[in-house]
C-alpha positions in Angstrom: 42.8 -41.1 20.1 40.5 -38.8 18.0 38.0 -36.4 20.3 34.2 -38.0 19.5 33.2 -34.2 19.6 35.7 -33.5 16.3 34.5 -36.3 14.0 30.9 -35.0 14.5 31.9 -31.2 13.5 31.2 -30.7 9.5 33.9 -28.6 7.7 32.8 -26.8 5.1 34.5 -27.7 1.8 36.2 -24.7 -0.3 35.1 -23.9 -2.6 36.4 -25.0 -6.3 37.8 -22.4 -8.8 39.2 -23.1 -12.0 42.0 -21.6 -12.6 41.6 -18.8 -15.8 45.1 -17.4 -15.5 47.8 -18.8 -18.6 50.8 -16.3 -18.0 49.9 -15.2 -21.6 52.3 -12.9 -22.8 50.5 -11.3 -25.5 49.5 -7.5 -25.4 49.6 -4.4 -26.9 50.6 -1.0 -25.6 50.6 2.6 -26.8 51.2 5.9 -25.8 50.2 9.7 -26.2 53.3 11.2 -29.2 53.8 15.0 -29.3 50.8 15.2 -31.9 48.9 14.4 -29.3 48.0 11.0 -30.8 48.2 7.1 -29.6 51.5 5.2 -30.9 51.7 1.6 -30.8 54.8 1.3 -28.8 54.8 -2.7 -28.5 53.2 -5.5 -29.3 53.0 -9.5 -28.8 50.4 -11.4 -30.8 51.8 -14.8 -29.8 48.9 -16.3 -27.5 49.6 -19.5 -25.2 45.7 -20.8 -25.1 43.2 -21.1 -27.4 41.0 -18.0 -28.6 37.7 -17.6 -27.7 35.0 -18.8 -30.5 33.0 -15.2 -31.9 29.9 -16.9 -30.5 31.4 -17.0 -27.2 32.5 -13.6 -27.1 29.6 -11.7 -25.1 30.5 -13.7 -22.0 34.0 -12.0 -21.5 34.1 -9.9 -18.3 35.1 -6.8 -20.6 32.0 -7.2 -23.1 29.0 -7.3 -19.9 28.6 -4.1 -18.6 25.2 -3.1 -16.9 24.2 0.7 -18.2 22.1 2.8 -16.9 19.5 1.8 -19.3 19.6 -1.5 -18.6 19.5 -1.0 -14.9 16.2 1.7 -15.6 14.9 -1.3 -17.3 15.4 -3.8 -15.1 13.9 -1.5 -11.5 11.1 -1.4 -13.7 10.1 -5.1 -14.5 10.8 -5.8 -10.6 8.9 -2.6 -9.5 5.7 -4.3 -11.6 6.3 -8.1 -9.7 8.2 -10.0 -12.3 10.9 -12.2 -11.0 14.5 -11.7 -11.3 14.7 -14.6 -14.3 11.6 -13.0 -16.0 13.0 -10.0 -15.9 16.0 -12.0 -17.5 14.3 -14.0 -20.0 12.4 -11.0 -21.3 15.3 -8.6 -22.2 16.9 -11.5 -23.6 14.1 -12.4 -26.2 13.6 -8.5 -26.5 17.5 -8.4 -27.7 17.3 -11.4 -30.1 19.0 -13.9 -27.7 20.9 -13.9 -24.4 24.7 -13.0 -26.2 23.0 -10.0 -27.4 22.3 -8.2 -23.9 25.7 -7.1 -23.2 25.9 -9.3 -19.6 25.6 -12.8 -18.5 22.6 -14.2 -16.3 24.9 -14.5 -13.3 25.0 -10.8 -13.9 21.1 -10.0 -13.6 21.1 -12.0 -10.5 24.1 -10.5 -8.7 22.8 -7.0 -9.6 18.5 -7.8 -8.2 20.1 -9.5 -5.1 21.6 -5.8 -4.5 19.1 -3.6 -5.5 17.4 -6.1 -2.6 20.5 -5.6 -0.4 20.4 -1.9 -0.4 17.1 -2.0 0.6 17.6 -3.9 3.5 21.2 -2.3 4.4 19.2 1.0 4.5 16.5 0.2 6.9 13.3 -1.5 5.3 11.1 1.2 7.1 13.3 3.8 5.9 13.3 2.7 2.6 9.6 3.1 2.6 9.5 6.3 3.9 12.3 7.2 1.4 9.6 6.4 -1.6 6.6 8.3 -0.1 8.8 11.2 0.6 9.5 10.8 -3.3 5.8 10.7 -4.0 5.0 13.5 -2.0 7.8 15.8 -3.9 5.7 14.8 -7.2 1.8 14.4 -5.9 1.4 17.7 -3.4 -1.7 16.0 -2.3 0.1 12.6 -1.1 -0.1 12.1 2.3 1.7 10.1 4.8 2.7 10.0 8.5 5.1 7.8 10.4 4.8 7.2 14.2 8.2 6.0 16.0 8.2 4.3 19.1 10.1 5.2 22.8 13.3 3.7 21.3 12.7 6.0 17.8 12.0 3.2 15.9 9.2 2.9 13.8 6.3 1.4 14.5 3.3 2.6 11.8 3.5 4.0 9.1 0.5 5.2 7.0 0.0 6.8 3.4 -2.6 8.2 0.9 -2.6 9.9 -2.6 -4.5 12.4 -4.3 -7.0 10.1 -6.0 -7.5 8.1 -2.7 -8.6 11.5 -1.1 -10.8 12.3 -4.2 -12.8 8.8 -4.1 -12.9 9.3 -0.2 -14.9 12.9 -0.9 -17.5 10.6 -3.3 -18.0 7.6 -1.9 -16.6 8.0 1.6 -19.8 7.4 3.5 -19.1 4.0 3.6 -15.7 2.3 4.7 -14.5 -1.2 5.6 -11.6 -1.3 7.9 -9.4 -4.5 7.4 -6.7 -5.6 9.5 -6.0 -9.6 8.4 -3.3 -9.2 6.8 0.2 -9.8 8.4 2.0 -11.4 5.3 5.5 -9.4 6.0 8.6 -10.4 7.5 8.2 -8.3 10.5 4.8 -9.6 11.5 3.3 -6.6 10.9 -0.5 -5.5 10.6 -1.2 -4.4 7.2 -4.2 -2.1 7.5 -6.2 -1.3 4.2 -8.9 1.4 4.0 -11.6 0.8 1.0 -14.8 1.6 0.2 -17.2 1.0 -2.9 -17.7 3.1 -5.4 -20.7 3.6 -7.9 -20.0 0.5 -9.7 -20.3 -1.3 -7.1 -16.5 -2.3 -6.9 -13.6 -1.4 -4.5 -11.9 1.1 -4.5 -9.0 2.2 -2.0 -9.0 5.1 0.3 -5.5 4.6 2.4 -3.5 1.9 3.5 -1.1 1.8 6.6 1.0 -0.7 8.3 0.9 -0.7 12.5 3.1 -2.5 15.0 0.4 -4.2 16.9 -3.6 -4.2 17.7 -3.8 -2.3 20.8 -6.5 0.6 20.7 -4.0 3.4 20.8 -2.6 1.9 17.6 -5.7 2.3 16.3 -6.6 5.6 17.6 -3.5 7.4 16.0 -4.2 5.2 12.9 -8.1 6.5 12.6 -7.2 10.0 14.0 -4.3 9.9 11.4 -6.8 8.7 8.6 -9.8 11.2 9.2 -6.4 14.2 8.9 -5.9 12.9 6.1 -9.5 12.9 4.3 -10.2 16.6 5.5 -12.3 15.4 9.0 -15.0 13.4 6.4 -16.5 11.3 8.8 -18.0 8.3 7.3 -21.4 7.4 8.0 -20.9 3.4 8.9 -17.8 0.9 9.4 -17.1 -2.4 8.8 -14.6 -3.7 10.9 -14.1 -7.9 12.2 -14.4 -8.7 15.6 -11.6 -6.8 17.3 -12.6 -5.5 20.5 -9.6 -2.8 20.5 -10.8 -1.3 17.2 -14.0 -1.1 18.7 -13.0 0.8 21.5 -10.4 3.5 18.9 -13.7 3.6 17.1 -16.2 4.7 19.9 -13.7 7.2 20.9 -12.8 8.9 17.7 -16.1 8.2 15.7 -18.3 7.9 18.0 -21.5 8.8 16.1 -20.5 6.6 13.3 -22.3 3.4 13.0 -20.2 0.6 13.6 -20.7 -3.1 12.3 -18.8 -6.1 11.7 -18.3 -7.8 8.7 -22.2 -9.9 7.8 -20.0 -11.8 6.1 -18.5 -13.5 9.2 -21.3 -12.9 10.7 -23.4 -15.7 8.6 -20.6 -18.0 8.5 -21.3 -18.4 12.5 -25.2 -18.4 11.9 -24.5 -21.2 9.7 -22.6 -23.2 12.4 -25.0 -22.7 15.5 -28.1 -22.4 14.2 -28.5 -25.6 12.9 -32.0 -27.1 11.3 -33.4 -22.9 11.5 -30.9 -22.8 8.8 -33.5 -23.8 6.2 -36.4 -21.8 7.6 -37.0 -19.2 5.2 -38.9 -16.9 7.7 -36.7 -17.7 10.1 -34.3 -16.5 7.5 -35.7 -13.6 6.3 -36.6 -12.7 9.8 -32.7 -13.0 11.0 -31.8 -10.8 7.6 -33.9 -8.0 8.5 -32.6 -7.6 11.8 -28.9 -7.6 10.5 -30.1 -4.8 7.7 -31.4 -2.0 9.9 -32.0 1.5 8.8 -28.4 3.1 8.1 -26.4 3.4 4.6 -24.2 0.4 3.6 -23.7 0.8 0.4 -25.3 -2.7 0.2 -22.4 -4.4 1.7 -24.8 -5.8 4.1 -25.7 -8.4 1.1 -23.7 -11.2 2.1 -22.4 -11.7 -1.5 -20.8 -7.8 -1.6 -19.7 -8.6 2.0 -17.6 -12.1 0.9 -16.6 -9.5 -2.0 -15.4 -7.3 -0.2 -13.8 -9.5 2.5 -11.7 -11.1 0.0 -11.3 -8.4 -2.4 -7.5 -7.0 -1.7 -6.0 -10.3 -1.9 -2.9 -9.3 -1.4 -0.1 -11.8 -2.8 2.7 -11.5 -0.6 4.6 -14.1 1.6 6.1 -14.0 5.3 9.4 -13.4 3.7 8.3 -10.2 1.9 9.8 -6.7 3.1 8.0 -3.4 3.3 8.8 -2.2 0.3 7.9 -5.2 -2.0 4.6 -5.0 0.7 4.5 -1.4 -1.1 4.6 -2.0 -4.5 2.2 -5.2 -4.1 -0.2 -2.8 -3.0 0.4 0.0 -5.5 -0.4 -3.0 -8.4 -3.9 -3.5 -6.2 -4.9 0.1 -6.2 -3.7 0.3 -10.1 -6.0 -2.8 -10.7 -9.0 -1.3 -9.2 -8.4 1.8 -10.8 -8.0 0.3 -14.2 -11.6 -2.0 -13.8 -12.5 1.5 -12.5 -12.0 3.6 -15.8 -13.1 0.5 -17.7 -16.5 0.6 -16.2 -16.7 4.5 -16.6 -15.8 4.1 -20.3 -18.5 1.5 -20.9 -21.0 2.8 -19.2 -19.9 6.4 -21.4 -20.7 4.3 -24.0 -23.8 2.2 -23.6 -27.3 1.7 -22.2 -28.1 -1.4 -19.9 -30.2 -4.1 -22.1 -33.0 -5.6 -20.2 -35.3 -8.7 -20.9 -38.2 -6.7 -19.3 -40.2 -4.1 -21.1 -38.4 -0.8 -20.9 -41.2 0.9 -19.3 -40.5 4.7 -18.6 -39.0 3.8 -15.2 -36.6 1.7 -16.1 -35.4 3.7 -19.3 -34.8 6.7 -16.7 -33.0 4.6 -14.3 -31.1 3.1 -17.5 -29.9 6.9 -18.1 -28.6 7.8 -15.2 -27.7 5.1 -12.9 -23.9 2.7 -13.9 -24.8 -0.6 -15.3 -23.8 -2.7 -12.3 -26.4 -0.5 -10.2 -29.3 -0.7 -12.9 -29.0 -4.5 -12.2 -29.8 -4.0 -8.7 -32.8 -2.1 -9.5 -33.6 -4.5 -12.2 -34.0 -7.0 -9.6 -36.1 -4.7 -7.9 -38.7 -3.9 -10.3 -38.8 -7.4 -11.7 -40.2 -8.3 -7.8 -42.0 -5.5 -8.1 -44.3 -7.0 -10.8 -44.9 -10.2 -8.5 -46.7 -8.2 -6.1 -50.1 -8.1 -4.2 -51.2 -4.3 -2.9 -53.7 -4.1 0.2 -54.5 -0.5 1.3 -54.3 -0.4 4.6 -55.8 3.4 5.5 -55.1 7.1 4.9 -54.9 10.6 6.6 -55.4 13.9 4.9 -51.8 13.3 2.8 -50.6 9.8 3.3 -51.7 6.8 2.3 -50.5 3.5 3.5 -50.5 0.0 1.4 -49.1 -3.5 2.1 -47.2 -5.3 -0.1 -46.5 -9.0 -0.5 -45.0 -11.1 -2.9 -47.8 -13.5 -3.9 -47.6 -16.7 -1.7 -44.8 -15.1 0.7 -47.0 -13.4 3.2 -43.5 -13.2 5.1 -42.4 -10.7 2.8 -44.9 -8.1 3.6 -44.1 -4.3 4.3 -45.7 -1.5 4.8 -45.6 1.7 2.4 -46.5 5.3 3.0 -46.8 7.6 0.3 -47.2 10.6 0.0 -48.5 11.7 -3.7 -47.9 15.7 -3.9 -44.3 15.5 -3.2 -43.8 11.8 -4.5 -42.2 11.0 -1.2 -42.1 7.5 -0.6 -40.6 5.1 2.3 -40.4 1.7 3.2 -40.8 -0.5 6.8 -37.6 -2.5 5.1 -35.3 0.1 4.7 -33.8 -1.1 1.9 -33.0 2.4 0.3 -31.9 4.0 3.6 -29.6 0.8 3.7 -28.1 0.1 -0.3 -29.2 3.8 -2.1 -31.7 2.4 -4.3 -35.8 1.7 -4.3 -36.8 -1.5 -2.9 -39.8 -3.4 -4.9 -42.5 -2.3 -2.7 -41.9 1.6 -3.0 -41.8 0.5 -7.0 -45.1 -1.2 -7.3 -46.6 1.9 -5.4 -45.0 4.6 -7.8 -46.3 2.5 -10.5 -49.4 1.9 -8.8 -49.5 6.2 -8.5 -48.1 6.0 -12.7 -44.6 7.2 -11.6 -42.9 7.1 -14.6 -39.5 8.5 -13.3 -37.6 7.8 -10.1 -38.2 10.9 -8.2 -34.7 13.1 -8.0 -34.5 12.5 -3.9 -34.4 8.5 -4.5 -31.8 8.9 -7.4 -28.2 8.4 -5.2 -25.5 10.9 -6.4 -23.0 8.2 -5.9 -24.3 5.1 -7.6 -24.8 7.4 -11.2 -22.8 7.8 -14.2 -21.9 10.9 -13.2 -20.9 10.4 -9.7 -17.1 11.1 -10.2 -17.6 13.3 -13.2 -15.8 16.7 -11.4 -12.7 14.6 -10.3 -12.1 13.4 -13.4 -12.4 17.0 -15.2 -10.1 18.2 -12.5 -7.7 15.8 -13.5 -8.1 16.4 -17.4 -7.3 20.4 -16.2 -4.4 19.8 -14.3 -1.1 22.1 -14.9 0.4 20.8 -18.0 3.6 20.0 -16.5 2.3 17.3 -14.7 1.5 15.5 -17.5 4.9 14.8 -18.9 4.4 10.7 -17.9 1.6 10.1 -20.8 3.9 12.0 -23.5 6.7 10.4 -22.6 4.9 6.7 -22.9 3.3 8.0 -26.2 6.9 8.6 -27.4 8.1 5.4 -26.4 5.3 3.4 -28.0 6.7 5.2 -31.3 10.0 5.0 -30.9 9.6 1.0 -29.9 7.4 0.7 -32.8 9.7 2.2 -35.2 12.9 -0.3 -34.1 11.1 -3.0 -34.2 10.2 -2.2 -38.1 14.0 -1.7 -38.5 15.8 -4.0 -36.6 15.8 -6.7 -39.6 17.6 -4.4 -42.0 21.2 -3.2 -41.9 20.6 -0.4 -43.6 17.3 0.9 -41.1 19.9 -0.1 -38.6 22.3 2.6 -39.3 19.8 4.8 -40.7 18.2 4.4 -37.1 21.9 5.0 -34.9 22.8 8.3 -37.3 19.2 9.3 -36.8 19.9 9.3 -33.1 23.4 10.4 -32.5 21.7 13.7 -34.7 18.8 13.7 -32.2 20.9 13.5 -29.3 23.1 16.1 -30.5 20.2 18.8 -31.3 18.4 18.0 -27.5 21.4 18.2 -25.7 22.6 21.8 -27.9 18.6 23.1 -27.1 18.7 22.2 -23.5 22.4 23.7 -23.3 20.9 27.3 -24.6 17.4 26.8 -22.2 19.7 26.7 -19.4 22.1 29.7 -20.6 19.0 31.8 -20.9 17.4 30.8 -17.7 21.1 32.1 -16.1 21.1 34.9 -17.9 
C-alpha cells in the first residue's frame, strides 16, 4: 500500500544535460627542445564530430573570457542603474554584434549575479561603509559616521561630501527633514537632508539611513548632522508629523523654528474644512496664519512645499540592498547638481525677459537676482501696480500707508517706511518669510521713486552670485585632484578616433601598432619615475 503522505511530496526533476563529450582523439602536443623552443612532438587531426561553423566560434568556452576591461566596463553601466541585459545589449552593439564581445550572455549574467553576491556575502552594511571609507580616502572633506547597536550590529549609518557641506554654508538656513522613505530590503528609514538653493530647486545636504523612529535615533542622527555642517544651525525645519522627531528636535535645536510640512498640512484643510474651502477670506485668513514671520525660503507656498515633498523620488524597490540604495541616491544628488550648474550657466548668460515695462526696479532686480527668483518678484511688482495707497499717519521719521488690491479689501496691509534709510517692512511678512519684497513694500518704494531694491532687501542667497566663492574654490583646487576631467577628455578622443577607424583594415592596424608603441613608451616613463623616486 503506498503512504498518502509520499504521493503528495514533489520531487524535484534533475536536471537535463546534454552530453558534449565524443572521446575525440584528436590533439596536438609539443614540448620545450634544448633551443629552448616548442617541438611538435605529436599530433592527431582525425576528428569524430563535426567542426564548429567560424560563425559559431565565439561561443567556445576557450574564446569568452571576461578581462579586466570588460569587467571596468560593465561595474560602470550597473553603478549608473542600467540592468544587467542593458548593460549586455549595449557592449554588444558597441562591438558590432554579440560574437564580437569575447563571452556569451550567460556569461554577463553569471558574472552581475556575483558582483551582487559579493556584496551580499560581505555584509550589505559593510559593503556600504566599505565605499564611503573609499570616498573619504579621495574627498578629505567626506564625512560619515556609523552607529552599531548592543549586539555590534549596525544600525545607522549617515554620510556627507564636500559639496553637500558647501551648499549647507549658503543656503543652510532652511532644511526639510524627510523620513518616508523605507524602500530597502531591511525596512530601513532612509533619511534625506535638503534644502533649496537660489534657484529655487533642491539641493542635498546629507542623507543617512537609521534603524527605527525612536527620538534617540533621531538625536544621534541631528547631533551627528549639525558635526558634520561645522554646528550651522538652521534657522527653520520642515519635518511631517512625527512626534519623536519633534522631541530630538526641541532637544538639540531648540531655538530653531520647527514646522511640518504645509503641504500635508492643506491636504487635511481640504478634508475637514468643508464649504470654508471656497471662502477666499476665509482662505487668505488661514494662509496668513500658516506664514508667520520666520525665513522659509518660500517653502511655505504650498506649490514649493508639494515640490519639495516629492522632489527625491527615489526609485528603489523593497528588494533593493544598501548599496544599490547608495548609488540610487548618488544619481539623485548628481541630478540636482547637473539642473544646478545648468541654471548657473544660463543665468551667466542671460537677462530675464519680462512683458512689463523694465522700469529701473525691475532691470536692477534682473541683474542680480537668478531667473527663477526674478519671477517671484515679477509677480510681485505686477500686484504691485493693481494697488490702492491710503496714508494712514506719521511720526517724526515713519510714515505708515495701507495697501489694497483694488476690490480685495481682504488683502490689506499695513506699511511703515522709513525714507532716510529706505527701510521698509511689511504687516505680511512676506520677505521675513520667502527673502524677497512683497507688492505692498513695492508700491511704496515706487510711491517714494525707489528705483533700486535697497542692498538690505537684496537676499545673498537667491542672487547670481550666491555660490560664486564655492565654485572658484573648486576651479583652485590642487591639480592633482583633477585627474577625472582629463582622463574623460582623453577618452572622448580616443573613442572618437576608433570609431573613425574601425571600418578600415588598414586604420585598424594602424590604430593596434599605434597602441602597443603607446603602451610601451608609458610603461618605459613610468618604470624611470619610479626608479628616480627610489633613488
Amino acid at each position: 500500500m503506498v503512504d498518502e503522505e509520499d504521493v503528495n511530496v514533489k520531487t524535484r526533476k534533475p536536471r537535463q544535460v546534454s552530453i558534449t563529450r565524443s572521446n575525440c582523439k584528436a590533439c596536438i602536443r609539443a614540448k620545450v627542445n634544448k633551443e629552448g623552443q616548442f617541438e611538435v612532438v605529436a599530433h592527431v587531426i582525425q576528428h569524430n564530430h563535426e567542426l564548429t561553423k567560424p560563425q559559431w566560434h565565439y561561443l567556445h568556452r576557450s574564446e569568452r573570457k571576461m578581462t579586466e576591461e570588460k569587467v571596468v566596463t560593465i561595474k560602470t553601466m550597473k553603478s549608473s542603474g542600467l540592468t544587467t541585459m542593458d548593460t549586455y545589449n549595449y557592449m554588444a552593439t558597441e562591438a558590432g554584434g554579440e560574437q564580437n564581445i569575447g563571452h556569451s550572455v550567460v556569461d554577463h549574467l553569471n558574472f552581475c549575479s556575483r558582483l551582487r553576491m559579493e556584496q551580499i556575502e560581505a555584509g550589505d552594511a559593510q559593503t556600504l561603509v566599505n565605499i564611503l571609507s573609499q570616498k573619504q580616502s579621495k574627498d578629505p572633506n567626506f564625512f560619515f559616521r556609523v552607529k552599531f547597536d548592543k549586539e555590534g550590529r549596525i544600525c545607522n549609518i549617515f554620510w556627507r561630501d564636500s559639496m553637500m557641506l558647501e551648499d549647507y554654508r549658503i543656503y543652510g538656513d532652511v532644511l526639510v527633514f524627510d523620513t518616508t522613505y523605507r524602500t530597502n530590503r531591511y525596512n530601513l528609514i532612509c533619511a534625506p537632508f535638503v534644502g533649496i538653493n537660489n534657484h529655487w530647486h533642491n539641493c542635498m545636504f546629507a542623507c543617512a539611513f537609521i534603524g527605527d523612529e525612536t527620538t534617540d535615533s533621531f538625536v544621534w542622527l541631528l547631533q551627528t548632522f549639525f558635526k558634520a555642517m561645522e554646528d550651522r544651525k538652521p534657522t527653520s525645519i520642515f519635518t511631517d508629523q512625527d512626534q519623536e522627531m519633534a522631541n530630538a528636535i526641541l532637544e538639540v535645536i531648540p531655538n530653531t523654528r520647527h514646522r511640518l510640512c504645509i503641504w500635508h498640512l492643506e491636504q487635511n484643510a481640504i478634508t475637514r474644512f468643508g464649504a470654508l474651502k471656497k471662502d477666499k477670506e476665509f482662505k487668505f485668513a488661514f494662509n496668513q496664519c500658516l506664514k508667520i514671520d520666520f525665513f522659509s525660503a518660500g517653502i511655505l507656498s504650498s506649490q514649493r512645499s508639494e515640490s519639495t515633498n516629492h522632489a527625491i523620488g527615489f526609485r528603489a524597490s523593497k528588494a533593493s540592498t544598501l548599496t544599490e540604495f547608495y548609488t540610487i541616491f548618488k544619481k539623485t544628488t548628481n541630478r540636482w547638481r547637473s539642473t544646478e550648474k545648468y541654471d548657473e550657466f544660463t543665468c551667466s548668460k542671460s537677462i530675464a525677459f519680462t512683458s512689463l515695462p523694465l522700469s529701473g526696479m525691475l532691470k536692477h532686480v534682473a541683474q542680480v537676482f537668478t531667473l527663477s527668483l526674478f519671477r517671484n518678484f515679477e509677480e510681485e511688482f505686477g500686484y504691485s501696480m493693481a494697488t490702492t495707497v491710503q496714508m494712514l499717519g506719521s511720526n517724526e521719521e515713519c510714515l505708515l500707508y495701507q495697501v489694497t488690491l483694488e476690490d480685495k479689501p481682504w488683502s490689506a496691509h499695513q506699511v511703515n517706511y522709513i525714507q532716510e534709510s529706505q527701510t521698509v517692512w511689511c504687516t505680511c511678512k512676506n520677505f521675513e518669510a520667502s527673502g524677497w519684497l512683497c507688492y505692498h513694500c513695492i508700491r511704496i518704494l515706487h510711491l517714494h521713486s525707489v528705483t533700486r531694491i535697497p542692498d538690505k532687501y537684496v537676499s545673498k542667497g537667491w542672487t547670481k552670485f550666491a555660490k560664486t566663492e564655492a565654485w572658484d574654490r573648486l576651479k583652485n583646487q590642487d591639480p592633482k585632484q583633477q585627474y577625472i576631467p582629463w582622463r574623460q577628455t582623453m577618452m572622448r578622443k580616443y573613442y572618437n578616433l576608433i570609431l573613425k577607424s574601425q571600418e578600415n583594415e588598414e586604420t585598424r592596424a594602424f590604430m593596434e601598432e599605434s597602441f602597443r608603441n603607446s603602451l610601451k613608451m608609458v610603461e618605459d616613463l613610468l618604470a624611470s619615475a619610479a626608479q628616480k623616486e627610489s633613488a
